[in-house]
C-alpha positions in Angstrom: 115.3 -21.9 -18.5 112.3 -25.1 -19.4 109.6 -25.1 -17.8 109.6 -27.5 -15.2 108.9 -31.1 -15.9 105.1 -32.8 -16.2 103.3 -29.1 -16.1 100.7 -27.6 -17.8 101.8 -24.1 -17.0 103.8 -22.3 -19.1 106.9 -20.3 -17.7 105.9 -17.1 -18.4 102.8 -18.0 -17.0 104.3 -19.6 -13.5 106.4 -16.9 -13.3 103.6 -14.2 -13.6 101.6 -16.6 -10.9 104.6 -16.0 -8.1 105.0 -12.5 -8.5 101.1 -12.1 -7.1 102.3 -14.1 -4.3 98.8 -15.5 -2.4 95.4 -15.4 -3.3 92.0 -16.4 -1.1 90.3 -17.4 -4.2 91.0 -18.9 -8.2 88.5 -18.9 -11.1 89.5 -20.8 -13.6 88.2 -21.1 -16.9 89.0 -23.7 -19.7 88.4 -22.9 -23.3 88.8 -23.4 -26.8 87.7 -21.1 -30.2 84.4 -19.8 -27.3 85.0 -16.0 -28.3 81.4 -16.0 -28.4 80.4 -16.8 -25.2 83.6 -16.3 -22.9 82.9 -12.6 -22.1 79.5 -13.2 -20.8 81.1 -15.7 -18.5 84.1 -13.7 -17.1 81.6 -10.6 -16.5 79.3 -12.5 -14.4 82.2 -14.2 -12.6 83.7 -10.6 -11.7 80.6 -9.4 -10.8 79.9 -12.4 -8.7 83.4 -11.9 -7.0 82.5 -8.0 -6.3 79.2 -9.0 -4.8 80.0 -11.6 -2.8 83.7 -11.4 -2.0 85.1 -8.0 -2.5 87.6 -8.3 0.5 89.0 -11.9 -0.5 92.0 -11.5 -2.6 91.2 -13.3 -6.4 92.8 -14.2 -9.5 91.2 -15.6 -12.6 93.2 -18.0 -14.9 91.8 -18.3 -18.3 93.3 -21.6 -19.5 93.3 -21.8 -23.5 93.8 -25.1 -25.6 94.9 -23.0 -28.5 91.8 -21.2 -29.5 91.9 -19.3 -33.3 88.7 -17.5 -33.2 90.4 -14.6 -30.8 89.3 -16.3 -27.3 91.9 -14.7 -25.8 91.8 -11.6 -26.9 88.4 -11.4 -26.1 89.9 -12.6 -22.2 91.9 -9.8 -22.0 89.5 -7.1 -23.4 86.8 -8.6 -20.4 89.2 -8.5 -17.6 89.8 -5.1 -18.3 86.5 -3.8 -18.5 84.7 -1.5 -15.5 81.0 -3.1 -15.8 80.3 -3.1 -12.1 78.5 0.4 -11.6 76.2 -0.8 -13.9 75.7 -4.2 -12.6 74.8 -2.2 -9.2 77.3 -3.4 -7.2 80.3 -1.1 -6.0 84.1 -1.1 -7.7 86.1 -3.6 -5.2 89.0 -2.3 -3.3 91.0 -4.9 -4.6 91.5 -5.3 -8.3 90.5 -8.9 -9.9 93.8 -10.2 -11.0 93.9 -12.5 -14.2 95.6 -14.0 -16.9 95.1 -16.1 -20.4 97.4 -19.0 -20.8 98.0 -21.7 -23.1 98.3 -24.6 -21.3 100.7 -27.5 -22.5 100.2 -31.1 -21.9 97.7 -33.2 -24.1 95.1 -31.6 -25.7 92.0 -31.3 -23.8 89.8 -30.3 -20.5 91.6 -32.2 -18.3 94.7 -30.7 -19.1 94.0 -27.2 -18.8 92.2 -27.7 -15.6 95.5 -29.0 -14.7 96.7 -25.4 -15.2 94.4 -24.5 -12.7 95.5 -26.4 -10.2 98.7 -25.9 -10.5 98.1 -22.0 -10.3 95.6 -22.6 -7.5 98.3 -24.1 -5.7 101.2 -21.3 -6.6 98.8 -18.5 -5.3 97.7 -21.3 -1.9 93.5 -20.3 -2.6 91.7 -21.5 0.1 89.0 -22.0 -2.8 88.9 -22.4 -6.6 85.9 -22.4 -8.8 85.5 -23.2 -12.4 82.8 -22.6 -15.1 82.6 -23.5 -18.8 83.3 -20.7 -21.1 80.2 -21.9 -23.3 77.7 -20.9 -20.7 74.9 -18.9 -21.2 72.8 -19.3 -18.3 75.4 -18.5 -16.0 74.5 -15.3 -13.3 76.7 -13.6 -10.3 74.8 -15.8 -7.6 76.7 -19.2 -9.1 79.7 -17.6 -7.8 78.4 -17.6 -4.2 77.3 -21.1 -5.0 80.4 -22.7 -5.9 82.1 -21.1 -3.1 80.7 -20.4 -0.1 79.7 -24.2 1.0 83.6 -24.3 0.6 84.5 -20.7 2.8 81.8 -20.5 5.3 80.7 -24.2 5.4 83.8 -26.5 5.2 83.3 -28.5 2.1 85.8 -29.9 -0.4 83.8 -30.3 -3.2 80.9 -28.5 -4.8 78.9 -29.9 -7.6 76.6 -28.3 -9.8 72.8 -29.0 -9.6 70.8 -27.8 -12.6 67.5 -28.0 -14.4 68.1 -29.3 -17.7 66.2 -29.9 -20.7 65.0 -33.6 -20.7 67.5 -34.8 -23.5 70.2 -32.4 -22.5 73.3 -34.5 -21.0 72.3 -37.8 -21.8 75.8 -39.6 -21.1 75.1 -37.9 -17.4 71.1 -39.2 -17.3 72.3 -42.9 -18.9 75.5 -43.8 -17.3 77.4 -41.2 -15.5 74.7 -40.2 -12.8 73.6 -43.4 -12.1 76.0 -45.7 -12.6 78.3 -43.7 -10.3 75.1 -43.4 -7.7 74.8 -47.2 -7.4 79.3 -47.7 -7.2 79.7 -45.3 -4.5 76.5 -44.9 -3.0 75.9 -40.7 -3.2 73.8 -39.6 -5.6 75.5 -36.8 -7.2 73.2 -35.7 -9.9 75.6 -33.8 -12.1 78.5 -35.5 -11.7 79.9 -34.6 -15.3 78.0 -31.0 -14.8 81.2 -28.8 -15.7 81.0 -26.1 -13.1 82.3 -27.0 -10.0 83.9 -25.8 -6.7 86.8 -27.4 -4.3 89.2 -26.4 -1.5 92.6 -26.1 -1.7 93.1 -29.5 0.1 91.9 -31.1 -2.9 93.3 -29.3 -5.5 96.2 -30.7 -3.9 95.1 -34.0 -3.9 94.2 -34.1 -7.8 98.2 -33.0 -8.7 99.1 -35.8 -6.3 97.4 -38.1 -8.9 99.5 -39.7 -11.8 96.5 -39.5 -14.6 97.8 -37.0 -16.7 98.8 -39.0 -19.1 94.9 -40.6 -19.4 91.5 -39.8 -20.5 91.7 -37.8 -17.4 93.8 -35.2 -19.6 90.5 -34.9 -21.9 87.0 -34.9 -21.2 87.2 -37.9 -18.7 87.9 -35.0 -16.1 85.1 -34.0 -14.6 83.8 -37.6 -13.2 87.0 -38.4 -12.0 87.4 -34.9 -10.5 83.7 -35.8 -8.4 84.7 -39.8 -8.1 88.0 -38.5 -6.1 86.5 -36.0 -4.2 83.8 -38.4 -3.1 85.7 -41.7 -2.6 88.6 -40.0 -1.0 86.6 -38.9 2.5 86.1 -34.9 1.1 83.2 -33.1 2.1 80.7 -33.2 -0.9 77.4 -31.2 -1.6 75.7 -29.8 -4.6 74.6 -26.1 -4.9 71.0 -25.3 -7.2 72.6 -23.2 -10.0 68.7 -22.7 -11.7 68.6 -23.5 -15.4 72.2 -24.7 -17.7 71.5 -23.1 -21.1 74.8 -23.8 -23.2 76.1 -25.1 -26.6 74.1 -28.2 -26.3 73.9 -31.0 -28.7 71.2 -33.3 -29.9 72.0 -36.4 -28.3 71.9 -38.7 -31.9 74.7 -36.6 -33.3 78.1 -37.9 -33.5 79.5 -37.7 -30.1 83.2 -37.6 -30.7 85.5 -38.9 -28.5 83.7 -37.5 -25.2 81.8 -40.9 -24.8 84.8 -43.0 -24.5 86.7 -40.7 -22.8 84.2 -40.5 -19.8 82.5 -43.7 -19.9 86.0 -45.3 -20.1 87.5 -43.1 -17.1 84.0 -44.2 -14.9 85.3 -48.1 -15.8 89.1 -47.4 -15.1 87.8 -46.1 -11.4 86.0 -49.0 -10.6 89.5 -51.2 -10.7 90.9 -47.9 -8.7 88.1 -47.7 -6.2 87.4 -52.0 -6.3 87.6 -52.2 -2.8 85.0 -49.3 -1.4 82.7 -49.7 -4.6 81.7 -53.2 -3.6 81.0 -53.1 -0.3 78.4 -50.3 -1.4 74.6 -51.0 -1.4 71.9 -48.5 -2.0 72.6 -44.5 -2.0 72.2 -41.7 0.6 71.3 -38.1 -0.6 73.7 -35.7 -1.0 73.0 -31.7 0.4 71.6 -29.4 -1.9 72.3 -25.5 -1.5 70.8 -22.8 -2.9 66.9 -21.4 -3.6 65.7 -23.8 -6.2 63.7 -21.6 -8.2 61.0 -22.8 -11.0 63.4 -22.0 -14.0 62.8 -23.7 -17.7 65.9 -25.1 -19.8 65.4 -24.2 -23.7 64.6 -26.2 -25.8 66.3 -29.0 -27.6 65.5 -30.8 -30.9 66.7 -34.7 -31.0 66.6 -36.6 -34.1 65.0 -39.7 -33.4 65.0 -41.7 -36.4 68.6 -41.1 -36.6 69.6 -42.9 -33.1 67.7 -45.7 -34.2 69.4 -46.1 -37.6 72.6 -45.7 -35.5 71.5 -48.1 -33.4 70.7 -50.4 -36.0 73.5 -50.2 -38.2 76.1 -50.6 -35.4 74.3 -53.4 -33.9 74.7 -55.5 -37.0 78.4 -54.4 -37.2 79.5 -55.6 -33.9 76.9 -58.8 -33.6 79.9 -61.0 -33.8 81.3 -59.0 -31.2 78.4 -58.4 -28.8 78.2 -62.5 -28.9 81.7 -63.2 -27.7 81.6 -61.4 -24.8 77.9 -60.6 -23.3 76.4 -62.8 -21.2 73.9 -64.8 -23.5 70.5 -63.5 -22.1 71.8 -59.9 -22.6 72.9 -60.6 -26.0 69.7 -62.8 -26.8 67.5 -59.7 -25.4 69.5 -57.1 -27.4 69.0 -58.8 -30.4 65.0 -58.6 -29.8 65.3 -54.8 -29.8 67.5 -54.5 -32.6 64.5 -56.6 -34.6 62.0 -54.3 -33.8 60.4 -51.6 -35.7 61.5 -48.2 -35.2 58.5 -46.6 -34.0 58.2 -49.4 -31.2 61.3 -49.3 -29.8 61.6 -50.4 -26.5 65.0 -51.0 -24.8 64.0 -52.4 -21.0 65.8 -50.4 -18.6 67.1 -53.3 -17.2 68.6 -54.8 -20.1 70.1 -51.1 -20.7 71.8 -51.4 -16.8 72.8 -55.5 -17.4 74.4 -54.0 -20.6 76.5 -51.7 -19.2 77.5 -53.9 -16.3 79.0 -56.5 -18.7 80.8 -53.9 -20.3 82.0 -52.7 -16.8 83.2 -56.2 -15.6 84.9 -56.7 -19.0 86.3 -53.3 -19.8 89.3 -54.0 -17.0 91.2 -56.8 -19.0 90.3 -55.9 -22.3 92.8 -55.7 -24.8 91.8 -53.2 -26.9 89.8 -50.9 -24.5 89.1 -48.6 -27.6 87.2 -51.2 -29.1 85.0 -52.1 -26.3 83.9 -48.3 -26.0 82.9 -48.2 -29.6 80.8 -50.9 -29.4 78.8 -49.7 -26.6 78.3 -46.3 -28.6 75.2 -47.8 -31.2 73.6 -49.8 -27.9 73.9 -46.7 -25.6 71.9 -44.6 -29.2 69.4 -47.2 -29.1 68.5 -46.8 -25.6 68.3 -42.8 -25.5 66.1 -43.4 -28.4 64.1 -45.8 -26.0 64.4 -43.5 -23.1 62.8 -40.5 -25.9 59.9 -42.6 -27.6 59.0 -43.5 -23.4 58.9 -39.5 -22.9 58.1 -37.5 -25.8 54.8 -36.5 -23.8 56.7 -35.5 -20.7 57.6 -32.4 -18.9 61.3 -32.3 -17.7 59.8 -33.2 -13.9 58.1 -36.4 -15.2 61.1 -37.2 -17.3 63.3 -37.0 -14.6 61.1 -39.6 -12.5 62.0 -42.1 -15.2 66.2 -41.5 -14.7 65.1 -41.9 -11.1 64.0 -45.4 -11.8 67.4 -46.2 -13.7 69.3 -45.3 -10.7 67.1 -47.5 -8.5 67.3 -50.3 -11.1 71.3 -50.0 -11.2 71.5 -49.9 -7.6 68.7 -53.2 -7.2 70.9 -54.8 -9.9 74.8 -54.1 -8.5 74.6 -57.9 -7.2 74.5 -59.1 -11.1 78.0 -56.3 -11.7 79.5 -58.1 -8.5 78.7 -61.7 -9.9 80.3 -60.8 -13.3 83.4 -59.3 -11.8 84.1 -61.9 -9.9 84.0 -64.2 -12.6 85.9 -61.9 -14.6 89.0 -61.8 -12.0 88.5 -66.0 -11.8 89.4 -66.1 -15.3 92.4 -64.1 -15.3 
């Protein structure tokens, strides 16, 4: 007997999920070769579940992507283990049920949170969180904080709000936080964060969704995950999950195919979403739960000089390029900053949010999509490099003032996005 058609569950796995019959609550957690780090994570998620919800029936889903370093193994060992006397809180009643699959489907995030949902909706949880298996920082308490805005408060969608080390998610700080702010109006400020919690009701809603076949499948996931939830009338917040200490990366090393695969889901959205995202001015907050403690994020070392040369070097590969399809003064101005020295470099926040609003207008008819996305890549290492000269000197707080006057600056500038996306669609 197959497995049935366009699922990323495994029949041994399905079959394993309807034998439990219901469940109040999933955890689900995605991984790949994170044997290091993946036991930490499932301890503090059953502790979290045997502090906070010992009488709410639970299952955890570990969903694998084919891990060789013993992931799984290391899964198994950690469900097994009896750590909760010594974490001072008492053995539940109910045993935490859990499994470790290998989830089929393209390789990537998106597909084994698809797993999730599919085992969230087997087991009908009125509440599902999920945490990456590379997290560090991670405590009990982000178990309350990912669910209970859902149980006791009535949301469908929690997203994580962190402290974070100034250079630490610098797709999120560049593009993805504001960018998304300024289309839809809510400023989410960890929109790509990872860690999340949703209802039921929209778990179903995501497997209604024919992406699956998309960047969605990869690492385009997560914003399209928070874009749905917030564009499709749920219930949003953010909870205060202190400091996210995890594998980080400097942000001037390679970046694989994560860039495109987000930045190029945010642009497919926009021709989703067309019709809310431009009758959107300005942004409203969004609720923040939880005691937002001082915490500090470690540190992170970033290699300057090697953005720029990035920068540089890219630049003069795609000048051609840049020049048959930016608006002139965009180009013109880009050129300027790719002529100066690398010590001075400053890339005007504005030019940085007229960039990526060409990009957005033209990324909807392009004909090779891939393309477009890999020229942005040197432009968007020349501005991080920018945005680290400007704040070298800065705490995190001050740092984060200056993101806050991108946002405002994409949001003053959406009229310039509407102008060239309207042109765009005249042309077609």
């Amino acid at each position: 007997m197959a497995s049935p058609a366009c699922t990323a569950l495994p029949l041994k796995a399905r079959e394993t999920l309807e034998a439990m019959g219901q469940a109040d609550i999933l955890f689900g957690i995605p991984s790949f070769n994170n044997a290091a780090t993946i036991g930490h994570v499932i301890r503090a998620v059953k502790v979290g579940w045997a502090k906070y919800y010992p009488g709410r029936r639970a299952v955890l889903v570990n969903s694998d992507g084919g891990s060789t370093d013993g992931t799984q193994d290391v899964v198994k060992r950690t469900l097994e283990e009896d750590s909760y006397d010594m974490s001072l809180v008492h053995t539940p009643s109910l045993p935490l049920r859990g499994l470790t699959i290998r989830y089929e489907g393209i390789p990537g995030k998106g597909s084994a949170f698809k797993a999730v949902f599919e085992a969230a909706r087997l087991l009908n949880v009125k509440a599902c969180a999920v945490f990456d298996s590379d997290l560090r920082s991670i405590t009990p308490e982000w178990v309350q904080l990912l669910l209970a805005p859902v149980l006791e408060k009535g949301y469908g969608y929690v997203c994580p709000f962190y402290r974070r080390h100034k250079y630490d998610g610098t797709i999120t700080n560049s593009i993805a936080y504001p960018l998304t702010r300024a289309l839809y109006g809510r400023r989410v400020r960890q929109p790509i964060g990872g860690d999340f919690g949703f209802s039921g009701d929209l778990v179903s809603r995501y497997l209604e969704k024919d992406v699956w076949e998309t960047d969605v499948a990869r690492f385009g996931i997560d914003i399209w995950m928070t874009t749905t939830a917030m564009v499709e009338g749920f219930k949003i917040c953010q909870s205060f999950m202190g400091a996210k200490i995890h594998d980080a990366k400097d942000p001037g090393a390679d970046l694989g195919p994560m860039f495109e695969q987000v930045v190029g889901t945010i642009f497919s959205l926009m021709k989703t979403y067309e019709a809310r995202w431009r009758e959107v001015a300005g942004s409203r907050p969004t609720a923040i739960f939880g005691f937002q403690a001082e915490v500090s994020p470690g540190p992170l070392h970033v290699n300057v000089h090697r953005m720029i040369e990035k920068f540089k070097e890219g630049f003069d590969k795609n000048q051609a390029y840049y020049e048959g399809f930016l608006a002139s003064d965009c180009y013109t101005k880009l050129a300027e900053v790719r002529e100066m020295c690398s010590e001075s470099i400053d890339f005007p926040k504005v030019l940085w949010v007229k960039t990526i609003y060409n990009y957005a207008a033209r990324y909807h008819d392009a004909g090779d999509k891939k393309r477009l996305l890999d020229s942005l890549i040197p432009l968007y290492f020349g501005y991080v490099a920018s945005f680290v000269r400007e704040t070298e000197t800065y705490d995190d707080y001050r740092a984060e003032d200056v993101i806050e006057e991108l946002c405002e600056i994409y949001e003053d500038t959406k009229p310039y996005l509407l102008q060239l996306w309207t042109e765009r669609v005249s042309e077609e």
